[in-house]
One Martini backbone bead per residue (centre of mass of N, CA, C, O) as a GRO file, in nm:
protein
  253
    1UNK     BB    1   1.396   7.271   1.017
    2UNK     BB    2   1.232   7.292   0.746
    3UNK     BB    3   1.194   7.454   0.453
    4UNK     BB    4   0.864   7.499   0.447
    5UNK     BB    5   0.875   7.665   0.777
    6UNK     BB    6   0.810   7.902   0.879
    7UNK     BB    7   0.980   8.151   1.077
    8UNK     BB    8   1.026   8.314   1.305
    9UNK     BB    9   0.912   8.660   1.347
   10UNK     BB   10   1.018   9.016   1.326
   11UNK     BB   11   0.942   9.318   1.288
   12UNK     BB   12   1.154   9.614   1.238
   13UNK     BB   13   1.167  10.020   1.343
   14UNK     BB   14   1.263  10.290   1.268
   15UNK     BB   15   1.067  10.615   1.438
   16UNK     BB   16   1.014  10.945   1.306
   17UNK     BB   17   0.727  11.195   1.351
   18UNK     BB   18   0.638  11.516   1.391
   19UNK     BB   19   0.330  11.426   1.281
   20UNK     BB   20   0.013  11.321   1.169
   21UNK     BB   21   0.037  11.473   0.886
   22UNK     BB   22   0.283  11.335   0.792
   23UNK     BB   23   0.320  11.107   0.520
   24UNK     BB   24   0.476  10.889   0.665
   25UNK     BB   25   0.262  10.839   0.906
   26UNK     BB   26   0.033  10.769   0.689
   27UNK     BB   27   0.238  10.493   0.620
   28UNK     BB   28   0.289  10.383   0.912
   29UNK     BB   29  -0.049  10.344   0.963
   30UNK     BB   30  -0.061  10.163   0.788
   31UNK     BB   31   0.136   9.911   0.821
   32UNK     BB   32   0.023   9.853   1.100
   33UNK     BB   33  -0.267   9.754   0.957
   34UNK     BB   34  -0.124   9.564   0.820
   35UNK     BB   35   0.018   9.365   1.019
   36UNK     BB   36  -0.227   9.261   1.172
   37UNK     BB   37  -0.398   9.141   0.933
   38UNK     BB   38  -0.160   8.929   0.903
   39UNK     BB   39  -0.026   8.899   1.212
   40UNK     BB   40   0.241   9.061   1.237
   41UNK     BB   41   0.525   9.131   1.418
   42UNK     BB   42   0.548   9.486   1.552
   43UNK     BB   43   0.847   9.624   1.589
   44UNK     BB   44   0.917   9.966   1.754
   45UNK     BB   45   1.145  10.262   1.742
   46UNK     BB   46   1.028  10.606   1.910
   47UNK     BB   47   1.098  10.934   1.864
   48UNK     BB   48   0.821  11.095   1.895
   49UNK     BB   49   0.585  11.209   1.967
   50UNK     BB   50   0.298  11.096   2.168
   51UNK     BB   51   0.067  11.132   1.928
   52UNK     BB   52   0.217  10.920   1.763
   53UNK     BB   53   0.284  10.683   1.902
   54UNK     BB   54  -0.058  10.650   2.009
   55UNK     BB   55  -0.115  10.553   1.695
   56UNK     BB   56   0.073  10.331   1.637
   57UNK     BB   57  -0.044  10.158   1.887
   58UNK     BB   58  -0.336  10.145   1.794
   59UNK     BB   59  -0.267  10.039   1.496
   60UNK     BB   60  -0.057   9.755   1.631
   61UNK     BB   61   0.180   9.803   1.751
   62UNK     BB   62   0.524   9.784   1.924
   63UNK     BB   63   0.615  10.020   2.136
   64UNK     BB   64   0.916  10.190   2.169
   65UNK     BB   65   1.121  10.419   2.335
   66UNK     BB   66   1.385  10.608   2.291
   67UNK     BB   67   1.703  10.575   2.421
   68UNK     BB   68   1.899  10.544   2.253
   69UNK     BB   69   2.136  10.727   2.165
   70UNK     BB   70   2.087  10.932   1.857
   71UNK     BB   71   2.015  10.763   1.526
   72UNK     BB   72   1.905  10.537   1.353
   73UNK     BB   73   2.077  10.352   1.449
   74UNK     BB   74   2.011  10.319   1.766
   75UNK     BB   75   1.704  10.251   1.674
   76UNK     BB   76   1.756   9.969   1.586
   77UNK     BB   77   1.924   9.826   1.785
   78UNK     BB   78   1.721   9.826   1.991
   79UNK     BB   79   1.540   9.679   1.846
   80UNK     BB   80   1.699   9.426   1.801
   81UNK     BB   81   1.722   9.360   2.038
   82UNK     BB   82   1.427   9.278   2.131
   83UNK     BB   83   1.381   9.080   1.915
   84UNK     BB   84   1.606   8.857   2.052
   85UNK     BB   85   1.482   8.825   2.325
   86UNK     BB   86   1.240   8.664   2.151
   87UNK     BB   87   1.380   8.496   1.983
   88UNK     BB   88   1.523   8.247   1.796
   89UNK     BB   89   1.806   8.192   1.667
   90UNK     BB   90   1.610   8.080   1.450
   91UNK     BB   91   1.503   8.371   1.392
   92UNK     BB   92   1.358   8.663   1.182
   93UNK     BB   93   1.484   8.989   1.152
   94UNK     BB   94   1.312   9.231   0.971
   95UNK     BB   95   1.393   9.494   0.798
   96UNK     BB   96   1.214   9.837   0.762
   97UNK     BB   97   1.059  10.108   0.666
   98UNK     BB   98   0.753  10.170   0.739
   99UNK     BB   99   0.670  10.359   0.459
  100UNK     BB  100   0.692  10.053   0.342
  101UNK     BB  101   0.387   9.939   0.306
  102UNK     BB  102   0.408   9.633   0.107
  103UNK     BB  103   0.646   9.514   0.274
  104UNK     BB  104   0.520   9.375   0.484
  105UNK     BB  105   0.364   9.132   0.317
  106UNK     BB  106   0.679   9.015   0.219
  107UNK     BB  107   0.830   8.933   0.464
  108UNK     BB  108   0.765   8.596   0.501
  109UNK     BB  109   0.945   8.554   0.199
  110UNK     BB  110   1.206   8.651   0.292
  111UNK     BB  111   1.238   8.471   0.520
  112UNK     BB  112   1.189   8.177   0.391
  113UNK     BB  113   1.419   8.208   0.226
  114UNK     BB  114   1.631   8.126   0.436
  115UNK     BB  115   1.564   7.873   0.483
  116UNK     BB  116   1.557   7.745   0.176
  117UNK     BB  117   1.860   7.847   0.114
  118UNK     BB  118   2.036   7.862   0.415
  119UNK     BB  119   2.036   8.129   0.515
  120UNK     BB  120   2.145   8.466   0.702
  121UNK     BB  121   2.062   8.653   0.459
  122UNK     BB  122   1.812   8.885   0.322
  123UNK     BB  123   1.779   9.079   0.031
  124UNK     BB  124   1.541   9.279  -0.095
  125UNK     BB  125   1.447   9.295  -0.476
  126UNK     BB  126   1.320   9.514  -0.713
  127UNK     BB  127   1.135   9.536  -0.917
  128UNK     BB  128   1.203   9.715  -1.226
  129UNK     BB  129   0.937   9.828  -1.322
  130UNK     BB  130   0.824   9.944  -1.031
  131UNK     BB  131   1.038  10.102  -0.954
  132UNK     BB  132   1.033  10.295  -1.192
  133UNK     BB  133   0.709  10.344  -1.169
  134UNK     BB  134   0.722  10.428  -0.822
  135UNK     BB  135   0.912  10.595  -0.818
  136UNK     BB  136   1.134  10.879  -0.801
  137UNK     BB  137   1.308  10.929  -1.090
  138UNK     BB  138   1.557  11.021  -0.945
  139UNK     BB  139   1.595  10.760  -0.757
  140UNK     BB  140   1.612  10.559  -0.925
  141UNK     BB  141   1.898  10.627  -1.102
  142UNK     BB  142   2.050  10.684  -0.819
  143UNK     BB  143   2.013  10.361  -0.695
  144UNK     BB  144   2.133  10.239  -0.938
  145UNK     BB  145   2.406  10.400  -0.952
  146UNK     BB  146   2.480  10.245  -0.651
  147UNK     BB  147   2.440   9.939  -0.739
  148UNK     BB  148   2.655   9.947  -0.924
  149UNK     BB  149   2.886   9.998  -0.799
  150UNK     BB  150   2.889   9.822  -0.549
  151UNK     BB  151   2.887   9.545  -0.699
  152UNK     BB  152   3.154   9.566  -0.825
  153UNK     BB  153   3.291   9.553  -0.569
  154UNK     BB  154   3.174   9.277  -0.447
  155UNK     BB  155   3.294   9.102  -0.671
  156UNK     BB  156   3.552   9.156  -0.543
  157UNK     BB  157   3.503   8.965  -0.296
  158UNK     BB  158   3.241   8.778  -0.309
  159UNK     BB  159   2.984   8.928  -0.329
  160UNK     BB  160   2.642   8.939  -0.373
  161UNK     BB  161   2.416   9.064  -0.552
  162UNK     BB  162   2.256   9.345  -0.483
  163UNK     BB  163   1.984   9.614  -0.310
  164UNK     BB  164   2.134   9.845  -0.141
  165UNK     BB  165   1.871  10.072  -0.185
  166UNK     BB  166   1.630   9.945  -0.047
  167UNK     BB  167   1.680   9.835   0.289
  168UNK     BB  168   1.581   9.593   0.375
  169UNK     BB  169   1.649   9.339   0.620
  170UNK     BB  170   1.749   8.988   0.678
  171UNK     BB  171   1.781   8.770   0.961
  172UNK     BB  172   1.915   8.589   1.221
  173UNK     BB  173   1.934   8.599   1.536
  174UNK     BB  174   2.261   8.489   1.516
  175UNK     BB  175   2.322   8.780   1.394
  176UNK     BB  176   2.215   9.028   1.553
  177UNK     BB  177   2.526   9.133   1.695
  178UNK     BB  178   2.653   9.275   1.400
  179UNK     BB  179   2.429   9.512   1.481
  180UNK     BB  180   2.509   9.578   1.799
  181UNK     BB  181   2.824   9.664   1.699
  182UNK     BB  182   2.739   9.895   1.549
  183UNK     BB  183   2.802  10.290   1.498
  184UNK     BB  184   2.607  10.357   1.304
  185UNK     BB  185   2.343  10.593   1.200
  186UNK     BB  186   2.232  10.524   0.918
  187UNK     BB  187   2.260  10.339   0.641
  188UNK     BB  188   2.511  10.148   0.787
  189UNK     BB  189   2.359  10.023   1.000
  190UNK     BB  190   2.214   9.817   0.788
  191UNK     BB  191   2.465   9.737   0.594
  192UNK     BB  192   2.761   9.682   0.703
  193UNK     BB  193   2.700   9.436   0.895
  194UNK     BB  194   2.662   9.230   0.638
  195UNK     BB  195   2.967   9.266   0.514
  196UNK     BB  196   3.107   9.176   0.765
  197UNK     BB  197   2.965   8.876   0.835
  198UNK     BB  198   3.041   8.764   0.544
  199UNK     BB  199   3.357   8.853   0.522
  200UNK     BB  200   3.427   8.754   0.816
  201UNK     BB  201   3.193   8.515   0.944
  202UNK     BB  202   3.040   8.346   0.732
  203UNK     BB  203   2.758   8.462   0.564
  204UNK     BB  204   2.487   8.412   0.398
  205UNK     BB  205   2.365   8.536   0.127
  206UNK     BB  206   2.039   8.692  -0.070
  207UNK     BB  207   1.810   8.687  -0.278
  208UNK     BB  208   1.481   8.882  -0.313
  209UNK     BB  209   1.226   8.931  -0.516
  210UNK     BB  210   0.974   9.201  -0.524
  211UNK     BB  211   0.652   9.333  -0.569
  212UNK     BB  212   0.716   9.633  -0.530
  213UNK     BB  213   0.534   9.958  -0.417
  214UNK     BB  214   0.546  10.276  -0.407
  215UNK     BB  215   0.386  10.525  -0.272
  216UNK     BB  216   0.223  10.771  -0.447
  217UNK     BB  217   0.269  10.988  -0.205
  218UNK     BB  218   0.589  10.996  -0.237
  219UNK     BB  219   0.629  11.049  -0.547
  220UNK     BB  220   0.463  11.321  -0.579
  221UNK     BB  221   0.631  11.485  -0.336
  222UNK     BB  222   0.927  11.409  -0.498
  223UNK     BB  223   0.879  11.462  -0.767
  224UNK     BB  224   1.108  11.724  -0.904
  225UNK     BB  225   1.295  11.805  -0.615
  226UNK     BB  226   1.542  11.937  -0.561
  227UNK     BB  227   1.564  11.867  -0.217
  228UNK     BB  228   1.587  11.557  -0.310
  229UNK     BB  229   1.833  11.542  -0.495
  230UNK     BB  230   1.993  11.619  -0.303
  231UNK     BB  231   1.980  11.376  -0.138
  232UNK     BB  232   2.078  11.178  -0.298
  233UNK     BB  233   2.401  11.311  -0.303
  234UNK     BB  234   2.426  11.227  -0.039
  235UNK     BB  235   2.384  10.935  -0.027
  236UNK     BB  236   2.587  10.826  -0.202
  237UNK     BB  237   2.828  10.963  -0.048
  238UNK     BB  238   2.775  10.773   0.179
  239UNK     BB  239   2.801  10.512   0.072
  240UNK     BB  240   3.079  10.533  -0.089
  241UNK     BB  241   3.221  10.551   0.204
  242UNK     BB  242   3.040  10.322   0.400
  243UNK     BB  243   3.040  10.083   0.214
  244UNK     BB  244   3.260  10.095   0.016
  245UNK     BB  245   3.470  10.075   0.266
  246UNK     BB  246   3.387   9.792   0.341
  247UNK     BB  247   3.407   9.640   0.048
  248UNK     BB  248   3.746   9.705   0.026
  249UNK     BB  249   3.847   9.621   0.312
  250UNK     BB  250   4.135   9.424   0.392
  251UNK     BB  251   4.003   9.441   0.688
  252UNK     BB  252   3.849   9.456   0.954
  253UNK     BB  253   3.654   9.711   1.118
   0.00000   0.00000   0.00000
């Protein structure tokens, strides 16, 4: 395949929103109709009640119920295994949080990337003005010193630095095993799969920046919110301990 020729792709996403009113709903149907848009193949696995599916559906996604026991982690696995099913080999699938609505149009260059570097995994880095500037306040601040400490572990076992908080990643359909064999629930879903594919399978992993703006509409809602500030804290607590333990772990786990 040439260096320069976009690679197949499919977006997936695991979705869960209790109405159409809840605004990540409303920055999820407006992703599904950036995906249209621009051509791109949009695959969900959806546990919401039946009428956020079908406005889902209906805004141009390819929506599966999930089947799969569990949260976020297990409709993950079953997305990933639909678009393997779709995909050869050298296809590329990146996952996004549906409601990070801008990561849409950039997914086709983080493929790309994929290809241009020989890479087998690329994590998308949030252009840091960008990051401060659209983001509330305080998850800016929680996820930059996540990336630090994260990071610091990297150096120390030889993996490169990445923006290990800010969710989207994309891989090549023949890592997507890796990803099918994790038993994570929540952000190590997606995140410890590619610490251990690299550190134990020889995964060449890649950063590609992005100029990524979160919805205004996010941080709105979430700057300022004490209980949203305890969710970072709890967030920060659960990646130290199992993504900060993948990359500690002196044998594969």
């Amino acid at each position: 395949m040439s260096s320069t020729e976009p690679p197949p792709m499919i977006v997936v996403s695991a979705t869960f929103y209790p109405n159409l009113q809840d605004i990540r709903c409303v920055m999820g149907i407006r992703a599904c109709e950036s995906a249209v848009q621009l051509g791109i193949r949009l695959l969900l696995v959806d546990a919401s009640p039946p009428e956020v599916r079908a406005a889902l559906e209906h805004a141009g996604a390819t929506v599966k119920p999930q089947t799969a026991v569990g949260k976020k982690g297990a409709a993950l696995r079953q997305a990933i295994k639909f678009a393997m099913e779709e995909l050869p080999q050298h296809g590329v699938i990146c996952f996004q949080e549906l409601e990070k609505v801008e990561m849409i149009s950039m997914q086709s260059a983080v493929a790309a990337a994929i290809v241009r570097e020989g890479a087998d995994i690329c994590v998308p880095r949030r252009d840091d003005a960008l990051f401060r500037s659209s983001y509330p306040i305080e998850q800016y601040h929680s996820e930059h010193f996540a990336n630090l400490y994260l990071d610091s572990l990297a150096a120390a076992v030889g993996f490169p630095s990445i923006d290990w908080t800010f969710g989207p990643v994309a891989f090549r359909a023949s890592f997507g095993s890796h990803w099918l064999q994790s038993e994570g629930e929540l952000w190590d879903a997606q995140i410890v799969p590619m610490v251990l594919a690299a550190r134990w399978h020889g995964a060449h992993v890649v950063s590609e920046t992005v100029e990524y703006t979160h919805p205004i509409e996010m941080k709105s809602e979430e700057e300022g919110g004490a209980k949203w500030s305890e969710k970072r804290l709890d967030q920060l607590n659960f990646l130290f301990k199992h993504v900060g333990g993948a990359l500690k772990s002196t044998q594969p786990l």
